[in-house]
N, C-alpha and C positions, 0 to 999 in steps of 0.2 A: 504493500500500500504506500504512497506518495504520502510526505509528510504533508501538504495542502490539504488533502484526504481526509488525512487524520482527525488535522485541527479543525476542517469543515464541520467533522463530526461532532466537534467539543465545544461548539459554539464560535467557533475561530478563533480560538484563544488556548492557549496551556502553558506551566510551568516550564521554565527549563528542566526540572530535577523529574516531571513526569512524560515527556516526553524522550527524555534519554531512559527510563524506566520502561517505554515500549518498543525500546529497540533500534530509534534514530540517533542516528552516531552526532558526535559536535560538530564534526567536518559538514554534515548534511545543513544544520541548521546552520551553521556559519556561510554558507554556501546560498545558501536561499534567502538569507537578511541581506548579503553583498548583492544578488541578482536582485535585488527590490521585491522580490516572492514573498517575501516574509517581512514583519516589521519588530523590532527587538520594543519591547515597551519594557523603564526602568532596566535594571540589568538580567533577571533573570524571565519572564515573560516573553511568551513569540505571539506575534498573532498574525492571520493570513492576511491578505490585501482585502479579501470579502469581510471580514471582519467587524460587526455594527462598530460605527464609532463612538457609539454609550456604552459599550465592553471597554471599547480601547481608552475613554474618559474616566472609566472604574478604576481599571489596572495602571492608569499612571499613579494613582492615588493609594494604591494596596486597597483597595477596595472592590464592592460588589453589587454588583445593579439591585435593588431593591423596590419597594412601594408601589410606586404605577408606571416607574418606568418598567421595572420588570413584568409589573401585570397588561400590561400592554403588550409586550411579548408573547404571554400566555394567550393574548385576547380576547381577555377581557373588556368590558366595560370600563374609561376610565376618563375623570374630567378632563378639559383642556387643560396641559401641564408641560412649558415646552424644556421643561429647567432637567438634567440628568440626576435622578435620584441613587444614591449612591452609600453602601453599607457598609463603615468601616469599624474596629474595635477600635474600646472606648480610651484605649493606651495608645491608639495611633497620633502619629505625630503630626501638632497642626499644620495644614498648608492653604494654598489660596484656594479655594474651591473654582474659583472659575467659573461660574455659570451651572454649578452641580448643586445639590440639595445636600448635603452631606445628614447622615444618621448613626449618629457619634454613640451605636447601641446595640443589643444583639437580640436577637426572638427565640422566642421555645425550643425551639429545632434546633439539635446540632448539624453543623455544616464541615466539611472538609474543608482543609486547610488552603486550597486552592484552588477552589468554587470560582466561579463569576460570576454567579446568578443566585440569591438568597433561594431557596427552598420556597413554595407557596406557602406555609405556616406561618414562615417569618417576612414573608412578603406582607400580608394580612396583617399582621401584627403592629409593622411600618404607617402601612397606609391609615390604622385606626387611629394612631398617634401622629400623624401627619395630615389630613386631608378634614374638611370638615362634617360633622357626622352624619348627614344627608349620604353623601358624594362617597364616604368610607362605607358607608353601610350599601350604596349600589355597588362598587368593589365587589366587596364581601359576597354580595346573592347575585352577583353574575359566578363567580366561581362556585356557587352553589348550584347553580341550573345548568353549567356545564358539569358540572358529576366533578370536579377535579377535587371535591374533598365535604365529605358527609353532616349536614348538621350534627348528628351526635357526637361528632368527633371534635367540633369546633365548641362545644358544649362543654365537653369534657378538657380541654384543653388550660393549664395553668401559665394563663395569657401574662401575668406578672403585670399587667395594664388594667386601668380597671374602665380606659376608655376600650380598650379593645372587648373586654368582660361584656358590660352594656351589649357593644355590638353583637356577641356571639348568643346574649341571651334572648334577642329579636330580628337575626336573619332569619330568611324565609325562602322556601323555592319555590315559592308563589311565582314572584316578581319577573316577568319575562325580561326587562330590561332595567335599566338603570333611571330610567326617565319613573316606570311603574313605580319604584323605590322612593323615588323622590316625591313621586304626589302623594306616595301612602303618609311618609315622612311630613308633610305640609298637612295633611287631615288629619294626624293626630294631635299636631299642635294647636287644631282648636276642638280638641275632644269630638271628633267626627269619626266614627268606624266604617271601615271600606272591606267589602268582600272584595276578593281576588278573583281572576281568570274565572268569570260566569259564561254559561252558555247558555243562548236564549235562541229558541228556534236552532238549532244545528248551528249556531255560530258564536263566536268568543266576542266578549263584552269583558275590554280592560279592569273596570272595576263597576262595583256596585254600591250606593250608600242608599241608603233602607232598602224598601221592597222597588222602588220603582225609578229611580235617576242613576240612568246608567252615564259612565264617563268610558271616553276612547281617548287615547293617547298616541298624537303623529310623533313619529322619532324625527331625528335628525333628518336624514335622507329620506323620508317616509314618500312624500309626493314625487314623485322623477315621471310622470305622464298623466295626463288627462284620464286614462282609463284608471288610473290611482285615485284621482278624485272621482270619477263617478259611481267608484267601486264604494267610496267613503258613505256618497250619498244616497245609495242606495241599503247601504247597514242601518245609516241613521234613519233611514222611511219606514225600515222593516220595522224598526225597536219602537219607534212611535205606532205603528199601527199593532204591537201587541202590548202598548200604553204604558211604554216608557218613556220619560221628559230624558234628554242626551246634552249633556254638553261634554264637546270636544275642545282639546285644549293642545296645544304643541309644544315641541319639546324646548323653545324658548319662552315661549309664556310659562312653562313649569319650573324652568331651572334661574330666570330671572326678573320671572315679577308674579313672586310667588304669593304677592297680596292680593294681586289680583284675582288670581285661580284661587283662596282662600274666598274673599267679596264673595266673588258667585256662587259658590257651591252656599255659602253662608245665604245669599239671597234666595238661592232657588230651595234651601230646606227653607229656611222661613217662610215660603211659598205652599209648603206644605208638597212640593213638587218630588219630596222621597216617599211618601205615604202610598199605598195602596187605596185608589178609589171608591 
């Protein structure tokens, strides 16, 4: 196997001391840093020319991609965040960050000594003490509804955080997205309970709040054609004619003018528009 190959495999990055551990001589890697193949990061670190360059921002730093820069890797759901978050031990020597997030801490999981990438446990951990707890807790139940790690298990987990704790005691794999999270998130803050993922007539209604105001939630990219919106208009005609009052709301009215999407829902219960006829 070509040492490109290798490091392809390990994220584009690895130790000097473990890649000479599978077998690539010093002549090889010296040989491939000189042709420009390879890139020598600090003194002992190679990493390929493919290589993300929020790896190669990590490993100048003796550090490890963490929070939502690494959960965006996993792809995840994750806020706009264009700064490199980055996991270093808490004995690491100060330096400029540069444009990085630095997380001067370590999470429940232990990690090998020459990782790049925090483990998901201590990613989750990062992001609950980093992000604010809307946006931490959409995190958290996107990697819930992609299966990458069990509520009982995040349950059972001694988070040593007791924002992370919170979070683990009210993630959900309800929430299809991160947006879902965020409006549940916005109705409890004014004592409003929302059912999740209903199906009315053979078809899914984002949420529910009493018997009869159904809410739909456009994501970001949600509309990309006209047959998108008439597909919309034609969910919200069905739900009115089996006599539910609908409001739809998008994923910038949810995520930044969350008074507003609170107003309505508050005017339309007062309207008595959640009650059964």
């Amino acid at each position: 196997m070509r040492l490109e190959d290798w490091l392809n495999g390990r994220d584009g990055a690895a130790h000097t001391s473990d890649i000479y551990a599978a077998g690539f001589s010093r002549h090889a890697v010296a040989t491939a840093v000189a042709s420009g193949r390879m890139l020598r990061i600090r003194r002992s670190w190679i990493a390929s020319g493919t290589c993300d360059p929020s790896i190669r921002a990590a490993l100048s730093v003796s550090g490890r991609l963490t929070c939502v820069t690494a959960a965006r890797r996993l792809e995840l759901w994750t806020p706009l965040d264009e700064q490199v978050h980055v996991s270093v031990a808490p004995t690491a020597a100060r330096f400029d960050p540069d444009g990085m997030r630095v997380h001067w801490s370590t999470g429940p999981a232990p990690i090998g000594r020459h990782a790049v990438l925090d483990p998901l446990i201590n990613v989750l951990r990062h992001v609950a003490g980093c992000q604010e707890p809307a946006a931490a807790l959409a995190v958290w139940e996107s990697a819930l509804n992609k299966r990458l790690i069990a509520p009982e298990v995040l349950q059972r987990i001694a988070w040593r955080s007791a924002r992370a704790s919170r979070i683990a005691a009210v993630a959900d794999v309800l929430s299809d997205s991160g947006l879902e999270t965020h409006f549940v998130v916005l109705m409890r803050a004014i004592g409003v309970r929302v059912t999740q993922q209903v199906w009315v007539d053979g078809h899914p209604l984002d949420a529910l709040i009493g018997d009869r105001l159904g809410i739909q939630l456009d994501g970001f990219a949600f509309h990309s054609s006209a047959s998108d919106r008439r597909r919309d208009i034609e969910a919200d005609a069905r739900l009115r004619l089996h006599g539910f009052s609908v409001l739809r709301f998008d994923y910038h009215q949810v995520l930044f003018q969350p008074e507003l999407v609170q107003n309505l829902v508050r005017a339309a219960i007062a309207q008595g528009l959640h009650l059964r006829g």
